[in-house]
MOPAC internal coordinates of N, CA, C and O (Angstrom, degrees):
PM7 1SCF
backbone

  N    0.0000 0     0.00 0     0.00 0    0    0    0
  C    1.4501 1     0.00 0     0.00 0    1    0    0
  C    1.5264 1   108.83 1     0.00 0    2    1    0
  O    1.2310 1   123.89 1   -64.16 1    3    2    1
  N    1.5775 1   110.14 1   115.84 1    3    2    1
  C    1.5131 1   106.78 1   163.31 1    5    3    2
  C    1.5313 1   123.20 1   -61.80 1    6    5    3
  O    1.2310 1   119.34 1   -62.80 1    7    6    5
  N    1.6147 1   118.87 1   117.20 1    7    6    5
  C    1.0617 1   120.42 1   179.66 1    9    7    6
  C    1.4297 1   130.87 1  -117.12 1   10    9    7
  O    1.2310 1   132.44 1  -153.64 1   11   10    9
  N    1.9390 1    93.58 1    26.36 1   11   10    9
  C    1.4871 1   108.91 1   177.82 1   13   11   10
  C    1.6743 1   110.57 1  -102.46 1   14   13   11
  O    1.2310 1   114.52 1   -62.36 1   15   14   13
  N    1.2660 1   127.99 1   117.64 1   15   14   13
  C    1.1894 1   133.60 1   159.39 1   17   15   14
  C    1.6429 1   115.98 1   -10.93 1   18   17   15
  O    1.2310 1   115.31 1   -47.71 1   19   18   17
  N    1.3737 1   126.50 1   132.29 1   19   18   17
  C    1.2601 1   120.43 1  -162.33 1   21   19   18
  C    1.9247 1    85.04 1  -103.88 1   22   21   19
  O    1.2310 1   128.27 1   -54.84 1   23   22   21
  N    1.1806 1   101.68 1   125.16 1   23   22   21
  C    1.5541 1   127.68 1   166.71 1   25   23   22
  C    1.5445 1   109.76 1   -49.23 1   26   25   23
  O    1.2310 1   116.58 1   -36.89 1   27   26   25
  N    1.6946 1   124.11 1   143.11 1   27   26   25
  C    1.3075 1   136.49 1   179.48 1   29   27   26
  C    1.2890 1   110.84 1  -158.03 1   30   29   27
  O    1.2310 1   117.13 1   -58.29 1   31   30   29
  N    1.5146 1   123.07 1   121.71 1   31   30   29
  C    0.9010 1   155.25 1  -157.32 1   33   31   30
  C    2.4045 1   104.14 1   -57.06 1   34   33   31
  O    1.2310 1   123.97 1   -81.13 1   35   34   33
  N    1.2238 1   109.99 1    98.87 1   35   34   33
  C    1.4451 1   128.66 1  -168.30 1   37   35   34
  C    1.8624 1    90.70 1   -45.80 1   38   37   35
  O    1.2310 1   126.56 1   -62.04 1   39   38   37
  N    1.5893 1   104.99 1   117.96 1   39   38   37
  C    1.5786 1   112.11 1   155.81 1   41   39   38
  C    1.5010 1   124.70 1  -126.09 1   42   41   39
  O    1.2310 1   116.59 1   -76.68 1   43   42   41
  N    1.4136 1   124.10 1   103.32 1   43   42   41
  C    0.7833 1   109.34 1  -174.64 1   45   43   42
  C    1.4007 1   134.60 1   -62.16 1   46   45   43
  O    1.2310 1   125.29 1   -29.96 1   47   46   45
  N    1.5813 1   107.44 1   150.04 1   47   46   45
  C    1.8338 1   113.89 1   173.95 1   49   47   46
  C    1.0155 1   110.82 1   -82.54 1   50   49   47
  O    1.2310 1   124.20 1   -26.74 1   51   50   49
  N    1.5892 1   109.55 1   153.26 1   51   50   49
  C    1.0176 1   139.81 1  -164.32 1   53   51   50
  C    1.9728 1    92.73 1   -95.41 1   54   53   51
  O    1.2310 1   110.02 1  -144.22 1   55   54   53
  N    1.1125 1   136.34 1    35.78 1   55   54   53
  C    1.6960 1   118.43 1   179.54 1   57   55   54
  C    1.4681 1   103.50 1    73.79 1   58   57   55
  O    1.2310 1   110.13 1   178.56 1   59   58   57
  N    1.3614 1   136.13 1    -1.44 1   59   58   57
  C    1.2430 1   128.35 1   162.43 1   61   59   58
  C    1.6215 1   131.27 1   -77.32 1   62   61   59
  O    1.2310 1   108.12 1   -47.65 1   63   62   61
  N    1.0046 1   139.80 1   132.35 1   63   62   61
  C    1.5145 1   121.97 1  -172.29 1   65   63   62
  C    1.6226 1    97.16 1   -84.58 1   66   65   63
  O    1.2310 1   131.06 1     1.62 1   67   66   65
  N    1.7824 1    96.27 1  -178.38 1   67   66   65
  C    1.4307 1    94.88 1   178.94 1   69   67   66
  C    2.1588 1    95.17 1  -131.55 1   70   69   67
  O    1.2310 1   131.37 1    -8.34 1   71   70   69
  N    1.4779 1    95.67 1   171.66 1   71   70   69
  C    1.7333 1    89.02 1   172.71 1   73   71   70
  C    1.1928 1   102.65 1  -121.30 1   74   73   71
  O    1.2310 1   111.77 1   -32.07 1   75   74   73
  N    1.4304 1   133.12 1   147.93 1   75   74   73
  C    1.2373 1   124.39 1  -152.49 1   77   75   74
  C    2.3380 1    87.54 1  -142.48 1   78   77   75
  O    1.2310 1   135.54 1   -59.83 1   79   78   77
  N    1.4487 1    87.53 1   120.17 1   79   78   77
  C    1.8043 1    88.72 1  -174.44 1   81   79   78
  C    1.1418 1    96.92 1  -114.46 1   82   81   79
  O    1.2310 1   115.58 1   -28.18 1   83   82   81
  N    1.3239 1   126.00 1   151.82 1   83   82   81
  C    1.7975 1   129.68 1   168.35 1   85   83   82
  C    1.8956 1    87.35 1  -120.95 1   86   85   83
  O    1.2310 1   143.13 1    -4.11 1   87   86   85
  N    1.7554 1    72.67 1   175.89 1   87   86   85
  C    1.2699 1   104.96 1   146.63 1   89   87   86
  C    1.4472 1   119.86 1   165.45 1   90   89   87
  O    1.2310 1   111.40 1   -30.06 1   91   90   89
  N    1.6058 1   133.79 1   149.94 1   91   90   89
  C    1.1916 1   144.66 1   143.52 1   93   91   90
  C    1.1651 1   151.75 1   -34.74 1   94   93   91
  O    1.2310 1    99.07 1   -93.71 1   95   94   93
  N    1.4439 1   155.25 1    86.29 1   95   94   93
  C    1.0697 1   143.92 1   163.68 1   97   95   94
  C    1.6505 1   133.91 1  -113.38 1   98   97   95
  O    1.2310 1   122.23 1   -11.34 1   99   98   97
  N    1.4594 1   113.33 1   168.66 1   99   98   97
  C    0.9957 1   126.33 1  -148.88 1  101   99   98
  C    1.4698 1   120.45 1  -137.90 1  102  101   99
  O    1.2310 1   111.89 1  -100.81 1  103  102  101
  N    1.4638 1   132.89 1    79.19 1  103  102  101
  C    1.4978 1   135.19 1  -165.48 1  105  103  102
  C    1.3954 1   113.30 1   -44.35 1  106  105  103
  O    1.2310 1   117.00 1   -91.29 1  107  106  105
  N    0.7619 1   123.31 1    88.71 1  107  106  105
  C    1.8495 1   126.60 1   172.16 1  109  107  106
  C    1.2975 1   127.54 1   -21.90 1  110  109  107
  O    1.2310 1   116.94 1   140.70 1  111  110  109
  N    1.7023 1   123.42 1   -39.30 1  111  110  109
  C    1.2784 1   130.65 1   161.24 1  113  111  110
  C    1.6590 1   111.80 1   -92.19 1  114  113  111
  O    1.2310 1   118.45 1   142.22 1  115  114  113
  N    1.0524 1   120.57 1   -37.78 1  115  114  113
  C    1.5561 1   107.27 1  -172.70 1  117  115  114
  C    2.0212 1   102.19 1   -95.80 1  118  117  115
  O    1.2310 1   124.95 1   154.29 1  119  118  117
  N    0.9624 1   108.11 1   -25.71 1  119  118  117
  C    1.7360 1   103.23 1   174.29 1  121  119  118
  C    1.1383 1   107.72 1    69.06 1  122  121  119
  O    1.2310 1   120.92 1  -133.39 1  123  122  121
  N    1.6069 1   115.85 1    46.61 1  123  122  121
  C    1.4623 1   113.29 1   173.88 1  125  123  122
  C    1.4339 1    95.05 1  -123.52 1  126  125  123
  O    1.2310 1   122.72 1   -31.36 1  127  126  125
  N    1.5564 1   112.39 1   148.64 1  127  126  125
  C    1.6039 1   127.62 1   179.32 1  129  127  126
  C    1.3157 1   100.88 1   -86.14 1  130  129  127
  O    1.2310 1   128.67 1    -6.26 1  131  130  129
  N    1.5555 1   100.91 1   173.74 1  131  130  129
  C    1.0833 1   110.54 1  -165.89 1  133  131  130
  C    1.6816 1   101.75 1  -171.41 1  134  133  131
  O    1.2310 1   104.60 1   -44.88 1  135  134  133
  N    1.6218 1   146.05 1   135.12 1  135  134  133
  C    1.2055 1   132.21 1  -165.81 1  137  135  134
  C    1.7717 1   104.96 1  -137.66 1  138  137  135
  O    1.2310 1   110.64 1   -32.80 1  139  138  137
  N    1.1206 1   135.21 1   147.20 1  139  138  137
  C    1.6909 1   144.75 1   155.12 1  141  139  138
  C    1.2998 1   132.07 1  -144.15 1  142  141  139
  O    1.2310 1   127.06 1     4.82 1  143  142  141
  N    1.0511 1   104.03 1  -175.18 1  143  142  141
  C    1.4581 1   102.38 1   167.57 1  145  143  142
  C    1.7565 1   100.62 1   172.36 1  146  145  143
  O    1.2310 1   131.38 1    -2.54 1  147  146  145
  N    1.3952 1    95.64 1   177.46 1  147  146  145
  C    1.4695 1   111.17 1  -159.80 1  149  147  146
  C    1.8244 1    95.57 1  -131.51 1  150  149  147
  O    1.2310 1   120.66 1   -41.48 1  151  150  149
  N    1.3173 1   116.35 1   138.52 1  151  150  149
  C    1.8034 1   134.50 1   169.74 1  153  151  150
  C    1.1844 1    91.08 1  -113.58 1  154  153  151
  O    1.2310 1   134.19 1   -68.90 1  155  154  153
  N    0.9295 1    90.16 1   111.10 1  155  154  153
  C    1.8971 1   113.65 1   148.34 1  157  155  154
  C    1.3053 1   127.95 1  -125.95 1  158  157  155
  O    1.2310 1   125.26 1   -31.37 1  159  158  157
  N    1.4515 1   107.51 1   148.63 1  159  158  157
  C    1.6427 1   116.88 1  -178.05 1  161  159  158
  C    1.3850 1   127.45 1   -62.63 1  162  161  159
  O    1.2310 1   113.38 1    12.68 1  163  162  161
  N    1.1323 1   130.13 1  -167.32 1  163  162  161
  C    1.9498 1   126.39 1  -170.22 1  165  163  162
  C    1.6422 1    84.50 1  -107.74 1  166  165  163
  O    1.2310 1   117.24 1  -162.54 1  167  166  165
  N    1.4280 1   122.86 1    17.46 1  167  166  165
  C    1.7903 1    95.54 1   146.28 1  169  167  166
  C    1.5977 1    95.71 1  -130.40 1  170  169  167
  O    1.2310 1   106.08 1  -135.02 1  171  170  169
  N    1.2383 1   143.45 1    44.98 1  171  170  169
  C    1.1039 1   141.84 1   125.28 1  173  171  170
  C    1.8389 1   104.24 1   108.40 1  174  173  171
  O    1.2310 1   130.54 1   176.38 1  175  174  173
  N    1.4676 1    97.28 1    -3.62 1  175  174  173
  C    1.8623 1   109.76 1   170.96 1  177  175  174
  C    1.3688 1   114.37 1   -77.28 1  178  177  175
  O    1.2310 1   121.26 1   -40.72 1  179  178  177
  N    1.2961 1   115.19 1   139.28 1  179  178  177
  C    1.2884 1   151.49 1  -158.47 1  181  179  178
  C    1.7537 1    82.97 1   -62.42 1  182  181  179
  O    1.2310 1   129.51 1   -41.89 1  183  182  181
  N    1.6216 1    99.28 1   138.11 1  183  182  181
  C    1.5094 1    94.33 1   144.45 1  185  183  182
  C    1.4796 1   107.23 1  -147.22 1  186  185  183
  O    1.2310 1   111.07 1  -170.00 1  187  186  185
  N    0.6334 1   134.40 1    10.00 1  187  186  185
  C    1.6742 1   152.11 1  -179.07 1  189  187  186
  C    1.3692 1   121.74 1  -172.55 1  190  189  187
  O    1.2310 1   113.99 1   -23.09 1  191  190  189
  N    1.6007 1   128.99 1   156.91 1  191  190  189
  C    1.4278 1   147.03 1   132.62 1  193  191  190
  C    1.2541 1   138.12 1   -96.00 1  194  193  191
  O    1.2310 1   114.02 1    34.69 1  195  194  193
  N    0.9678 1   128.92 1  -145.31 1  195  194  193
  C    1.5754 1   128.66 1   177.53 1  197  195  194
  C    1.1238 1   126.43 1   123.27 1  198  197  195
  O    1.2310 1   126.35 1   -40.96 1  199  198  197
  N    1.3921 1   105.39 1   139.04 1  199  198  197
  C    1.7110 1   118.24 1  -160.69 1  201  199  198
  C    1.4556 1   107.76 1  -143.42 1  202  201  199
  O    1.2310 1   120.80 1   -18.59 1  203  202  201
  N    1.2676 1   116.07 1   161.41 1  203  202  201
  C    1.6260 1   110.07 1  -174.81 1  205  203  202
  C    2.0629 1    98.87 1  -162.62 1  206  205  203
  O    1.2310 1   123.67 1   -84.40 1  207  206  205
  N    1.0543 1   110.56 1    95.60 1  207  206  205
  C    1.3661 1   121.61 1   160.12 1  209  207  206
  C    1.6646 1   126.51 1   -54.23 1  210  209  207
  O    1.2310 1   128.40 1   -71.07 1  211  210  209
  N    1.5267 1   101.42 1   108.93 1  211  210  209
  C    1.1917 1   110.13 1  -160.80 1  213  211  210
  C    2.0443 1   117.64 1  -111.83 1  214  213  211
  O    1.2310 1   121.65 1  -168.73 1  215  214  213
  N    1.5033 1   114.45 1    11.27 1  215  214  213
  C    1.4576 1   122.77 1   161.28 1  217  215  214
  C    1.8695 1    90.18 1    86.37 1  218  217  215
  O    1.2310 1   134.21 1    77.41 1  219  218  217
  N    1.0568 1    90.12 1  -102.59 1  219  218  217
  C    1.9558 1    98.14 1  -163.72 1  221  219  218
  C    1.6656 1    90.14 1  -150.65 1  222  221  219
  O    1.2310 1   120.75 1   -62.63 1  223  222  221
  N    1.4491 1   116.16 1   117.37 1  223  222  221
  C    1.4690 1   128.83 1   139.70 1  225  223  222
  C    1.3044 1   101.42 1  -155.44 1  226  225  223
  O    1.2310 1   123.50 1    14.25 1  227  226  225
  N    1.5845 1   110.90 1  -165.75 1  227  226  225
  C    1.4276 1   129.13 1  -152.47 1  229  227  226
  C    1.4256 1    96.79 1   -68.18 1  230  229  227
  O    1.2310 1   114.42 1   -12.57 1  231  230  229
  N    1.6517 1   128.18 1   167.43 1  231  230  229
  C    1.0072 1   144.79 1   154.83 1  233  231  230
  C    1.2783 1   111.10 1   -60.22 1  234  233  231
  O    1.2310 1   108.10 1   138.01 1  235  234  233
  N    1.1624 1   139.84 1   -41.99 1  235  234  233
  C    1.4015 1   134.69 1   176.32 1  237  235  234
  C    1.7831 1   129.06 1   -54.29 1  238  237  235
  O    1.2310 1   140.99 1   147.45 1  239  238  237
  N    1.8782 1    76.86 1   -32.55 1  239  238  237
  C    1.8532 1    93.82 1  -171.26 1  241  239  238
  C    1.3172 1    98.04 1   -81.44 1  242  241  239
  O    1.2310 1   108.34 1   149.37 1  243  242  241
  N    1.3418 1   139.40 1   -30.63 1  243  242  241
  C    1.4342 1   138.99 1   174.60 1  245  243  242
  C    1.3795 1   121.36 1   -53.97 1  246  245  243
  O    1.2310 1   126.38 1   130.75 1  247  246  245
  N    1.6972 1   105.33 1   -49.25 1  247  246  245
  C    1.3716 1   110.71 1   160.44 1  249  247  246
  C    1.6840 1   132.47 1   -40.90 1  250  249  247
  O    1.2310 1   131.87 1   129.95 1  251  250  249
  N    1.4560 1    94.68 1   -50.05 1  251  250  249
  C    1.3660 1   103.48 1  -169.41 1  253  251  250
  C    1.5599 1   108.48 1   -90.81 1  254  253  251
  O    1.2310 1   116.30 1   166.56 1  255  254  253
  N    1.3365 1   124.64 1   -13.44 1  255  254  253
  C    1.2347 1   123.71 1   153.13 1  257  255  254
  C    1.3792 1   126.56 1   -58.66 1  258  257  255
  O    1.2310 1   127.64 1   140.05 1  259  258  257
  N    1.4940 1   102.90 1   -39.95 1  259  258  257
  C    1.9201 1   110.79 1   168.77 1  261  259  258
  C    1.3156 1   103.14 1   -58.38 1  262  261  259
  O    1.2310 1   112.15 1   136.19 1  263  262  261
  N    1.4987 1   132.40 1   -43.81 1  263  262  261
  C    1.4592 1   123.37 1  -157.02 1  265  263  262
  C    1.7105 1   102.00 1   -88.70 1  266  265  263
  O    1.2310 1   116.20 1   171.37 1  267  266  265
  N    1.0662 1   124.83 1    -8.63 1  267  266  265
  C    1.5651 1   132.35 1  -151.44 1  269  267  266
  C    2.0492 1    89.66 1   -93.40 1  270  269  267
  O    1.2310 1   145.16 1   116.00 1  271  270  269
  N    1.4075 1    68.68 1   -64.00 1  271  270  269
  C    1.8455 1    82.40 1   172.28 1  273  271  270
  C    1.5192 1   113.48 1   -64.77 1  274  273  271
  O    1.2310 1   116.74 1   149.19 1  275  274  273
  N    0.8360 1   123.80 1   -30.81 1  275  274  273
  C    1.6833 1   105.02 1  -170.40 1  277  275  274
  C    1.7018 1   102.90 1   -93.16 1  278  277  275
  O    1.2310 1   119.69 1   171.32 1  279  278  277
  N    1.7070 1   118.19 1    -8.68 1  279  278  277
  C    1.6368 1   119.44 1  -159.74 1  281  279  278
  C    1.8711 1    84.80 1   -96.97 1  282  281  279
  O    1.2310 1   121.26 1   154.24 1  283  282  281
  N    1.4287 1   115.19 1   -25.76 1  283  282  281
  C    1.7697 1   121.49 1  -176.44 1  285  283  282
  C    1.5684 1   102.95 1   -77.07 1  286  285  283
  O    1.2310 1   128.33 1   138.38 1  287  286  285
  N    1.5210 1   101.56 1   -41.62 1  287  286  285
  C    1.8632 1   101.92 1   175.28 1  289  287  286
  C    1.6496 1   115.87 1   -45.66 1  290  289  287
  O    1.2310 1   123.96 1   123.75 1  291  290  289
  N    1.6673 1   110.01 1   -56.25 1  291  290  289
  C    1.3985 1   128.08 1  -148.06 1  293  291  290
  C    1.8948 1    86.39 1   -80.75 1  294  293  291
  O    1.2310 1   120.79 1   128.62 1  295  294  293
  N    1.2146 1   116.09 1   -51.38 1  295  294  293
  C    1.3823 1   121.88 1   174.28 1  297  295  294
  C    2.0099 1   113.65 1   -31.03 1  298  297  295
  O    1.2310 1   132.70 1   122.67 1  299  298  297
  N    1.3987 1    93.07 1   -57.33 1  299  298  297
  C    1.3587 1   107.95 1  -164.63 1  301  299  298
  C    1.9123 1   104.81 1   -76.76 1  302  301  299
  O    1.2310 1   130.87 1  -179.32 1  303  302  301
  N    1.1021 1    96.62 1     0.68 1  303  302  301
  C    1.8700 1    92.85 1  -166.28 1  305  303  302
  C    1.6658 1    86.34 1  -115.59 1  306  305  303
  O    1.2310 1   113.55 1  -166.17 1  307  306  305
  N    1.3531 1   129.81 1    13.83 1  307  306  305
  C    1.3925 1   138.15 1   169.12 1  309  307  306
  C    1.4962 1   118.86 1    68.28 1  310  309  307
  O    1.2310 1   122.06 1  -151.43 1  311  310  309
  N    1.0628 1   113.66 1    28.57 1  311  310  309
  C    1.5494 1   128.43 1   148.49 1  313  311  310
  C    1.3075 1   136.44 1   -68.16 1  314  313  311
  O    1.2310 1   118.66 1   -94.40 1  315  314  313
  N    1.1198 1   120.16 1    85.60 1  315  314  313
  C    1.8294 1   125.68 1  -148.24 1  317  315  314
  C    1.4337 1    85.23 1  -103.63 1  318  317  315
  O    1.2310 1   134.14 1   -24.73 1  319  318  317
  N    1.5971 1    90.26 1   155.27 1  319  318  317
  C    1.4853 1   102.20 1   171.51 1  321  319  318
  C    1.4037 1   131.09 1   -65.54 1  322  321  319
  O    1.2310 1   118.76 1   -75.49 1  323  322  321
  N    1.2846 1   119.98 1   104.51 1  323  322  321
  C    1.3113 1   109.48 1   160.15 1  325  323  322
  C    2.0596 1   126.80 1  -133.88 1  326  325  323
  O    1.2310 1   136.61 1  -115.69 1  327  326  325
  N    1.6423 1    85.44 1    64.31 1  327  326  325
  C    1.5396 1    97.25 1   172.03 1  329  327  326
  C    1.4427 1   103.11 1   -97.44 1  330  329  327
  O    1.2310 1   126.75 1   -75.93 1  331  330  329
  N    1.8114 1   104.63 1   104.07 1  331  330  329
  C    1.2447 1   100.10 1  -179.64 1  333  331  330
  C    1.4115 1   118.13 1   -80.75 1  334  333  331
  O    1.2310 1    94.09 1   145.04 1  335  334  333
  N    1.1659 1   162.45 1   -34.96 1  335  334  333
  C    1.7196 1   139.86 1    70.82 1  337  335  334
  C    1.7483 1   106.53 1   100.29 1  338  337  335
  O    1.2310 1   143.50 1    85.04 1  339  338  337
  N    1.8680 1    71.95 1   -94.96 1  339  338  337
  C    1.6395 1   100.85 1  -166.05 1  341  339  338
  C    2.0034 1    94.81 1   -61.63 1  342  341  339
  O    1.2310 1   141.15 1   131.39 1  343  342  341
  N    1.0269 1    76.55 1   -48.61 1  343  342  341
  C    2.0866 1    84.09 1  -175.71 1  345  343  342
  C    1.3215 1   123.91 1   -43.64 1  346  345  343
  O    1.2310 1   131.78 1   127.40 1  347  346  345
  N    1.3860 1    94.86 1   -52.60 1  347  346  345
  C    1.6856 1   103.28 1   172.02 1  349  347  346
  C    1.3625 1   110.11 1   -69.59 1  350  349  347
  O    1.2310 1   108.84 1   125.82 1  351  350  349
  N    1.2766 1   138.50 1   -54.18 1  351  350  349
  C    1.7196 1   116.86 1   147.40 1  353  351  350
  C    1.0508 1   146.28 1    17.23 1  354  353  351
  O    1.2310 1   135.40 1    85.51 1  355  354  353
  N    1.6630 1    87.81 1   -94.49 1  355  354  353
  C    1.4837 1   107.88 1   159.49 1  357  355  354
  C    1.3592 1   113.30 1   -40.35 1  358  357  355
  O    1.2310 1   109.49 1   106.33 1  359  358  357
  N    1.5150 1   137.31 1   -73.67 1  359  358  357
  C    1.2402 1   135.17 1  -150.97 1  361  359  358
  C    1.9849 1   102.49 1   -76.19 1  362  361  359
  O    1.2310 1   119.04 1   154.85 1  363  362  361
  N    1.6617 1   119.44 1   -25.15 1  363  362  361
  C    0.7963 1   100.18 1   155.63 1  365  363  362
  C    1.9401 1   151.75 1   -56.73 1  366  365  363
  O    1.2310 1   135.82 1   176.52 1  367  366  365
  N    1.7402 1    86.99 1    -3.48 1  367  366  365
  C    1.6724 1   103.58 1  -155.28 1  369  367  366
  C    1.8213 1    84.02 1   -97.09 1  370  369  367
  O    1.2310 1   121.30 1   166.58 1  371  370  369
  N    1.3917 1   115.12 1   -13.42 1  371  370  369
  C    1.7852 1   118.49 1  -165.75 1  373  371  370
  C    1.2702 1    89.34 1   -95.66 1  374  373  371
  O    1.2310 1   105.10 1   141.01 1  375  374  373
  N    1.4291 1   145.18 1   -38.99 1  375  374  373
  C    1.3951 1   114.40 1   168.54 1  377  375  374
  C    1.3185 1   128.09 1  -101.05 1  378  377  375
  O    1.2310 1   117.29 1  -139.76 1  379  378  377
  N    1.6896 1   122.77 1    40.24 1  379  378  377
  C    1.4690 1   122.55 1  -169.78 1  381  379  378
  C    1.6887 1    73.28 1  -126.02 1  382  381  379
  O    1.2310 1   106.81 1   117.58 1  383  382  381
  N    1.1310 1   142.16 1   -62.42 1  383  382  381
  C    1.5692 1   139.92 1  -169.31 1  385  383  382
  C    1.6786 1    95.78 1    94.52 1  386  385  383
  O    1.2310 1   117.97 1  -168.26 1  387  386  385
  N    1.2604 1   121.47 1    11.74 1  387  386  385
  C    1.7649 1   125.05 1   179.58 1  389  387  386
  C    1.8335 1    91.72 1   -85.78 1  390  389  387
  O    1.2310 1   133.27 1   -39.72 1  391  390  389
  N    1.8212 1    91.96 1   140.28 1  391  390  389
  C    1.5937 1    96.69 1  -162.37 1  393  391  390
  C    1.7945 1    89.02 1   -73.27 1  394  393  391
  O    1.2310 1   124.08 1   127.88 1  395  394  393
  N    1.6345 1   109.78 1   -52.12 1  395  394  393
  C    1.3953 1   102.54 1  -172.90 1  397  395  394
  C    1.4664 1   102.38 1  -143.18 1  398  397  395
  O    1.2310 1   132.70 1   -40.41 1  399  398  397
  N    1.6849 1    93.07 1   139.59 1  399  398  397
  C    1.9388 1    95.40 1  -176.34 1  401  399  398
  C    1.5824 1    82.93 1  -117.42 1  402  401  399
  O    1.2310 1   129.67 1   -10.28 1  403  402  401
  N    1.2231 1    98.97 1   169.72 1  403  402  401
  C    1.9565 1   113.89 1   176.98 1  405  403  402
  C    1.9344 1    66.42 1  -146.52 1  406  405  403
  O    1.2310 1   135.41 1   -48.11 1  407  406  405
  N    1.9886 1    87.79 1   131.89 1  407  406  405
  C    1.3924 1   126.33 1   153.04 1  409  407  406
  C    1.6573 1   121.70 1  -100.99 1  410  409  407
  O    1.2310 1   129.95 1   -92.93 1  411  410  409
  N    1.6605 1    98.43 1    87.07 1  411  410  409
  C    1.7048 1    82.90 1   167.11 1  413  411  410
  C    1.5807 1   127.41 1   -81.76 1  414  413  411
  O    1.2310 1   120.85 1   175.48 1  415  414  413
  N    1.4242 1   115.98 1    -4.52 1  415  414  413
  C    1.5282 1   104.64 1   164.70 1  417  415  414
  C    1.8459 1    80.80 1  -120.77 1  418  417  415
  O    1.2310 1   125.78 1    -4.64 1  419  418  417
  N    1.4544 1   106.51 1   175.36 1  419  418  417
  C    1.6110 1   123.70 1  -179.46 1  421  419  418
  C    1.5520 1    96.07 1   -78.90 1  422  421  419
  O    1.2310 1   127.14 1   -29.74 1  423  422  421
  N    1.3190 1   103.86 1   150.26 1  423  422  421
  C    1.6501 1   115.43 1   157.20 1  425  423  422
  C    1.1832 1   116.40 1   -53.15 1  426  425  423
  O    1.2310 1   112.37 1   -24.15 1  427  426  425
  N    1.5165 1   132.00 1   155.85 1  427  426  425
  C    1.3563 1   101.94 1   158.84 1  429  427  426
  C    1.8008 1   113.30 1   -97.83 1  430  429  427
  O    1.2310 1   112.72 1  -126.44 1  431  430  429
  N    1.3158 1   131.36 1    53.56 1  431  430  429
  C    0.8772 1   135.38 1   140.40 1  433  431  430
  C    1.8006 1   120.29 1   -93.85 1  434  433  431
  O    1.2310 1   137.19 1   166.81 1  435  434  433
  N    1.0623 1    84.30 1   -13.19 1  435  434  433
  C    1.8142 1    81.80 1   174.38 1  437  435  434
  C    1.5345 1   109.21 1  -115.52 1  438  437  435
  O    1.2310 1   120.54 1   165.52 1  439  438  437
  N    1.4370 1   116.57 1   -14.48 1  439  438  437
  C    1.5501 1   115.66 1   157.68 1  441  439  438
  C    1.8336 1   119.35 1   -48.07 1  442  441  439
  O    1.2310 1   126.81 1   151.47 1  443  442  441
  N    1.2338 1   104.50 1   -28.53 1  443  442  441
  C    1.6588 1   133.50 1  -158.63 1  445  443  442
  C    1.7225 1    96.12 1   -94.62 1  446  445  443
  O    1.2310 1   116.97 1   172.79 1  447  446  445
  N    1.2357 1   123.37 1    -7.21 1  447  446  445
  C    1.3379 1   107.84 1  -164.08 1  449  447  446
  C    2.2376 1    97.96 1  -128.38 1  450  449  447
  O    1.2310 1   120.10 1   180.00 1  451  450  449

């Protein structure tokens, strides 16, 4: 089983973000996985697919194979991170040492950003 990300030719964005969906599945009679997903732009048009056949493992690993592959796709087509958001998050979670918080209203450090 090839388990190297299939390479795509770097285009740069124009300042637009992209949305990036997975998902997992699982043949009911043969019980073999299987993972994809679809990039699309911030008006909801197609710009890629992708799928990657994965034999038989866990449901979890399928998942995270869809997201692995589709976060290496968006990477390689020169879409760099800039969710400033998610970032401040993150760095908020490095000085609380809390394994996991859920925000049902925003901080107001990320209200501010």
């Amino acid at each position: 089983m090839d388990l190297q990300p299939k390479q795509f030719p770097i285009r740069q964005n124009s300042g637009m973000y992209v949305v990036l969906n997975t998902d997992g599945a699982v043949h009911s009679v043969s019980s073999l996985f299987a993972a994809g997903g679809v990039i699309r732009n911030n008006k909801g048009e197609w710009i890629l697919g992708y799928n990657r056949f994965l034999e038989k493992c866990f449901v979890a690993t399928t998942e995270l194979w869809g997201l692995l592959d589709g976060l290496l796709i968006v990477q390689k087509q020169g879409y760099n991170e800039t969710n400033r958001v998610a970032d401040a998050l993150a760095k908020m979670a490095l000085s609380s040492g809390d394994s996991l918080r859920i925000f049902e209203v925003s901080p107001i450090r990320i209200k501010e950003i």
